[in-house]
N, C-alpha and C positions, 0 to 999 in steps of 0.2 A: 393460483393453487393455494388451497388451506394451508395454512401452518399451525393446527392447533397445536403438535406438540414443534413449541417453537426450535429455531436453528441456532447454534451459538458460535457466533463468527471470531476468531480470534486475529484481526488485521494486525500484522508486525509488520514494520519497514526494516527491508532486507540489512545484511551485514556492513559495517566497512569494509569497502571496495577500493579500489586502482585503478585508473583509467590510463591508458597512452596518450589520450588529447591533453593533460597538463591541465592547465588555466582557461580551456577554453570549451566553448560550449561542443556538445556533441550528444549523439543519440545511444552510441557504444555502449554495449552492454557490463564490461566492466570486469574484475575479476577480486575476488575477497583477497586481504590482508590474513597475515598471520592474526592479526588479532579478529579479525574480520572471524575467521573461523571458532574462534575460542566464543565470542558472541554466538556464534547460531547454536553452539551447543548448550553454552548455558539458556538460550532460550527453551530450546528444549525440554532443559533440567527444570527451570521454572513452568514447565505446561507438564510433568509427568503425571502427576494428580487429576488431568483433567480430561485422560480417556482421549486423546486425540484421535478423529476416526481415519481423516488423511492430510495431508497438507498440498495447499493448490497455491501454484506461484507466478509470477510473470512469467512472462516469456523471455525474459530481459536477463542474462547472466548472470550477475552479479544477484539476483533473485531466486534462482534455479538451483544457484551454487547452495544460497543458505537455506532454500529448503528442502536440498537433498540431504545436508548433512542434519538438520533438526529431525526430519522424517526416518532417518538410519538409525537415530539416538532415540527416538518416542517409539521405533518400533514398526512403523506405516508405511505406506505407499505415497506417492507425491506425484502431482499433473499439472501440466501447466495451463494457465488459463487467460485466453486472450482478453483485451480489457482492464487487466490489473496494471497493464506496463504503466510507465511514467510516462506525462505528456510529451508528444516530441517538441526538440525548438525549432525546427522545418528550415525553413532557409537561414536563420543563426546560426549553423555549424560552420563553426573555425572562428568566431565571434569571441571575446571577451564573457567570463561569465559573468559580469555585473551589467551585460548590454541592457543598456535602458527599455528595448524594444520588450525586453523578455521583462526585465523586474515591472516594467508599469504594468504590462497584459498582467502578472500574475496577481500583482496588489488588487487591480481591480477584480477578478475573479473574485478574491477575496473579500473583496469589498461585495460581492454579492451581483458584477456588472458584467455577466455570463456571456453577454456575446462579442463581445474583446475576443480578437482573435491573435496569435502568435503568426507571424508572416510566414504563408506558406503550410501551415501547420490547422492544429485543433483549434474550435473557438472552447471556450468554459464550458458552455453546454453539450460540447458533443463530447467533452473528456467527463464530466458527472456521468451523463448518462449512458457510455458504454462499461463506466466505473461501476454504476449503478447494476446495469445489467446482468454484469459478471459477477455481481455478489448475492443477487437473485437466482441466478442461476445454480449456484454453490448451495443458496441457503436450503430449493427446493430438493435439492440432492440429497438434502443431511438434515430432515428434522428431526429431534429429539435427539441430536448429535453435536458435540463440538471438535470444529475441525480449523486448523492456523492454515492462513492465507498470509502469502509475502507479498510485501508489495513496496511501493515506494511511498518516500516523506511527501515531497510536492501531491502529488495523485490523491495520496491518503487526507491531508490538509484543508482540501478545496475538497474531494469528493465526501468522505463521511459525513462531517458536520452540514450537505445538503442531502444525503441520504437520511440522514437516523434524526430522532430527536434526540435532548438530551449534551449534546456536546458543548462544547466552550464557549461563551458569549465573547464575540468579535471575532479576530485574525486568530485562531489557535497556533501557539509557540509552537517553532518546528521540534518536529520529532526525532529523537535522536535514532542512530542505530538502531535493529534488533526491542527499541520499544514499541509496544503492540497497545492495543486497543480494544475491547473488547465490544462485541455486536449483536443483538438478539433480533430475530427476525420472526415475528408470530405475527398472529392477524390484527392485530392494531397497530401494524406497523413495527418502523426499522424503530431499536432505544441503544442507544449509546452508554456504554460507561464510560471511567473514570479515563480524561487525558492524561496519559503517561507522556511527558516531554524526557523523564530525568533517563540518561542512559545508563544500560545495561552492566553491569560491572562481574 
């Protein structure tokens, strides 16, 4: 579909979250912190100037939580949208989260070595391209519109910078909190701006 008047994507990774699994790997959705909460609203407060038209989130908790509350504060509606979530660790639940299985698949992802796959789980190419998907599908939704999508650090990390031009040369520094990213989608393609790593305050 044309995008002449282009789409303007604004990807934040969700709030500080809580998990019950501890130190170990898991898929759990998760649940915001007290401060968890104070972020999704200043995110908000940092997007009021820019007309939000709605906010689309994981499916995933701890993503849903912060863009119901951003979407309460900007005024909007909010939907959740499959393909945002984070990659699962598939047969690594109840794992260590420094499991070697898991950090080398993701380095190499990173490394640009897309068909590494996580045991039991997603390989790199099939988490881009339903990442890819679900922001196609948003973008065609809303052109001549800017509208915040939650999503997660991992997901955002490996997916954007193969969607869009424009992003960080090499491994981009993970992203903290509620920092967002901004995404234009016209007919020359996806452009990326500026990597926000620094958190939210």
């Amino acid at each position: 579909m044309s995008l002449h008047c282009p789409a303007t994507l604004i990807v934040a990774r969700h709030a500080e979250a809580e998990y019950s699994h501890g130190d170990l790997l898991c898929d759990e959705g998760g649940r915001l912190t007290a401060h968890g909460r104070e972020q999704a609203a200043q995110l908000a407060t940092r997007l009021g100037e820019k007309r939000i038209a709605l906010v689309y989130t994981s499916p995933l908790a701890r993503a849903v939580e912060t863009g119901r509350i951003a979407a309460t504060d900007l005024g909007v509606g909010h939907r959740e949208m499959a393909g945002l979530q984070e990659f699962s660790v598939g047969d690594l639940v109840g794992e260590p989260v420094d499991d070697e299985r898991l950090t080398t698949t993701y380095a190499a992802w990173l490394a640009g070595e897309l068909s590494h796959r996580i045991p039991g789980a997603e390989s790199g190419e099939e988490v881009v391209t339903r990442f890819r998907e679900a922001l196609s599908t948003i973008a065609d939704l809303h052109r001549g519109e800017h509208v915040l999508v939650i999503s997660h650090g991992g997901v955002m990390s490996l997916g954007l910078p193969n969607v869009a031009t424009g992003g960080p040369a090499g491994s981009p520094p993970p992203l903290a909190n509620c920092a967002s990213v901004e995404l234009s989608a016209g007919d020359d393609g996806w452009t990326l701006g500026p990597w926000a790593p620094a958190e939210a305050t």
